[in-house]
N, C-alpha and C positions, 0 to 999 in steps of 0.2 A: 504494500500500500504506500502511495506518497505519503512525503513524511507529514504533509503539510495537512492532509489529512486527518495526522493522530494532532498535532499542535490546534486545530481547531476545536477536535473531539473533547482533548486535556481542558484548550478554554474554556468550553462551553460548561464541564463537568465542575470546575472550580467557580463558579458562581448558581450552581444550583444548593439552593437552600430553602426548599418548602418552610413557608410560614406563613400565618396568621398576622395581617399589617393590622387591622381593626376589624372587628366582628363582622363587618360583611366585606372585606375584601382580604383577598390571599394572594401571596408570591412568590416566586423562586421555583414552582413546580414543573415547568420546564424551563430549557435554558439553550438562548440558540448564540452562535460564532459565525460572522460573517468577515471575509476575506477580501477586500476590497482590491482593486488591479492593482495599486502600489504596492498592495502586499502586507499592508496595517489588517490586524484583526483588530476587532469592536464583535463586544457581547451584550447580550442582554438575556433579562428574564420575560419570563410574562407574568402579569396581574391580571388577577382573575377579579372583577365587581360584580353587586349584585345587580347590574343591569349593563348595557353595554359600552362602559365607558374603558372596560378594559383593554388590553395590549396582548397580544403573542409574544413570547419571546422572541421571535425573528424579524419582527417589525421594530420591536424595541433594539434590536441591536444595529438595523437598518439607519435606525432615529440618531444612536452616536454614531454610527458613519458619517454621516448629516452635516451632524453638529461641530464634527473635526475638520467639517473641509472639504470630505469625499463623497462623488455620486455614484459612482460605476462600483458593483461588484462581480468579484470571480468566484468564488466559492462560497456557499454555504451548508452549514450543518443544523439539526435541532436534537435535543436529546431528553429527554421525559427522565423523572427520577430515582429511576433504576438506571438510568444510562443507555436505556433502549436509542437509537435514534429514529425520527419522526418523521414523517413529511411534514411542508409547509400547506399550512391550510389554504383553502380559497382566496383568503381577503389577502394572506401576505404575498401570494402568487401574481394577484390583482398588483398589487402594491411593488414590486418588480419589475412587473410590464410597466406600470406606467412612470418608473425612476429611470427605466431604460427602453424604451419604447423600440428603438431600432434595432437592439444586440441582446432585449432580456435570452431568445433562447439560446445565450451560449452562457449562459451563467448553469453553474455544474451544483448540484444538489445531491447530498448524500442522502441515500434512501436505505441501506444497510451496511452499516457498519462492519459486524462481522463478514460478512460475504462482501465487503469492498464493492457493495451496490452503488455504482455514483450514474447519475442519470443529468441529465441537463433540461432548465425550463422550459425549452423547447419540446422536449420527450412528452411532458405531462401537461404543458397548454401549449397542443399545438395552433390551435386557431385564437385569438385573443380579438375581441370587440371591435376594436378601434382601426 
């Protein structure tokens, strides 16, 4: 497996920490790593609300790429709190295309870990709206 890979998977793992922020909102239960083309990783969690004002953790880690400076990514991973890794839901998928509108399907998406399943957005939204 690239190494680059396992340093995503490592990041993502080292800020997952399931909690209780206030009684009706939770975090840390999953935890995604994104790989921007320079090559900086940015993580984040998701926050889970009791209504929809919550985040993915792949969106959220999308947001401090943002926030540093960068648009474009190259790799991304998500990983649940066993360490399983995840797909990216619908909305972070969404959220992708429209950060990269002409190149999102070459951005590479880990889909199994163990079997070194890397798929790219293109694989999994091949048609996009817009």
């Amino acid at each position: 497996m690239d190494h680059i890979w396992k340093e995503l998977y490592n990041a993502a793992m080292k800020v997952i920490n399931p909690r209780e922020v206030s009684r009706i909102i939770e975090a840390g239960g999953v935890a995604a790593a994104v790989e921007s083309v320079s090559g900086n990783i940015y993580v984040g969690v998701c926050i889970d609300t009791a209504c929809t004002l919550g985040v993915c953790a792949e969106r959220n880690a999308m947001f401090h790429m943002i926030t540093n400076g960068e648009n474009d990514i190259r790799r991304l991973i998500a990983v649940d709190r066993n360490g399983k890794v995840i797909p990216p839901c619908g909305a972070c998928r969404e959220f992708m295309t429209q950060l990269m509108p002409d190149s999102y399907r070459s951005i590479e998406i880990m889909l199994d870990y163990e079997k070194e399943k890397v798929v790219t957005l293109g694989d999994i939204t091949p048609e996009w709206w817009i």
